[in-house]
C-alpha positions in Angstrom: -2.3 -19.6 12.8 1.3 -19.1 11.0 1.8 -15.6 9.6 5.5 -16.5 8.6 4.6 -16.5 5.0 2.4 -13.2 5.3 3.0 -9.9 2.8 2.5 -6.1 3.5 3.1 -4.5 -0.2 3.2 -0.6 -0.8 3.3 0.0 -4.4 3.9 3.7 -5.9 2.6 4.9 -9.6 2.9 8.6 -11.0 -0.5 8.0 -12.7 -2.8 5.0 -13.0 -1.3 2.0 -14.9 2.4 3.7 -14.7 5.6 2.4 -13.8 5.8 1.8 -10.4 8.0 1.2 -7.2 7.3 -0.9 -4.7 8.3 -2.6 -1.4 7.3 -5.5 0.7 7.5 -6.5 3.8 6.5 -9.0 6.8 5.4 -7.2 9.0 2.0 -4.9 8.7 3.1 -1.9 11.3 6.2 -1.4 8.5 4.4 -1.6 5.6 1.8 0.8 7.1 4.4 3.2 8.5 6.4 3.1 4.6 2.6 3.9 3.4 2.0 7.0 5.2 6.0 8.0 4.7 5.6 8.0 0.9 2.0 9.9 0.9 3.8 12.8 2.8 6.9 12.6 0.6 5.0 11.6 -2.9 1.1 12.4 -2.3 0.6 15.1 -5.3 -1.6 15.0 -8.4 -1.5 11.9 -10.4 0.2 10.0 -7.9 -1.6 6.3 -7.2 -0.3 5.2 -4.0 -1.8 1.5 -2.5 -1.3 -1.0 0.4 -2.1 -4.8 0.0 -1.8 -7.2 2.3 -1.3 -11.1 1.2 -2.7 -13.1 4.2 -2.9 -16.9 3.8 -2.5 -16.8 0.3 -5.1 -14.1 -0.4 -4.3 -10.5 -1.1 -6.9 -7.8 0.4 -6.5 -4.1 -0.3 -6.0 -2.4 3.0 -5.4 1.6 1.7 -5.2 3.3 -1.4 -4.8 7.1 -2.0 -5.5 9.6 -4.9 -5.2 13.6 -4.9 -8.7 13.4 -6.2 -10.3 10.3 -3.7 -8.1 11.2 -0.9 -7.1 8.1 1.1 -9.7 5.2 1.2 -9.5 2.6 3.6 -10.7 -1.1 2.8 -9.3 -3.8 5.8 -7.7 -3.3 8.9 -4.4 -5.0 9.0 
């Protein structure tokens, strides 16, 4: 199976529905890495911080993180 066209997305909100910044990439071990990288540097209250991955045209949550949920873990990647 070709992965080529696979996406690992972090995405970064101050609150729910705010601005965000975000960052893809190919490979799952550097999106995963950039996850746990911005919950260390960002992970205070209000901050919504999630990882989605786009396999074969579908996109799957894979992490998400609140101050008040802590982090919650949906697929493996």
């Amino acid at each position: 199976m070709d992965h080529a066209n696979d996406e690992y997305e972090v995405v970064l909100r101050s609150r729910p529905g705010g601005p965000a910044i975000l960052g893809a990439w190919s490979r799952p071990e550097t999106a995963d890495r950039r996850f746990m990288e911005w919950l260390g540097r960002y992970g205070t209250p209000g901050v919504v911080l999630t990882l989605t991955a786009t396999v074969d045209g579908e996109t799957y949550p894979v992490r998400r993180w609140t101050y008040d949920s802590g982090l919650q873990e949906f697929t493996a990647i």
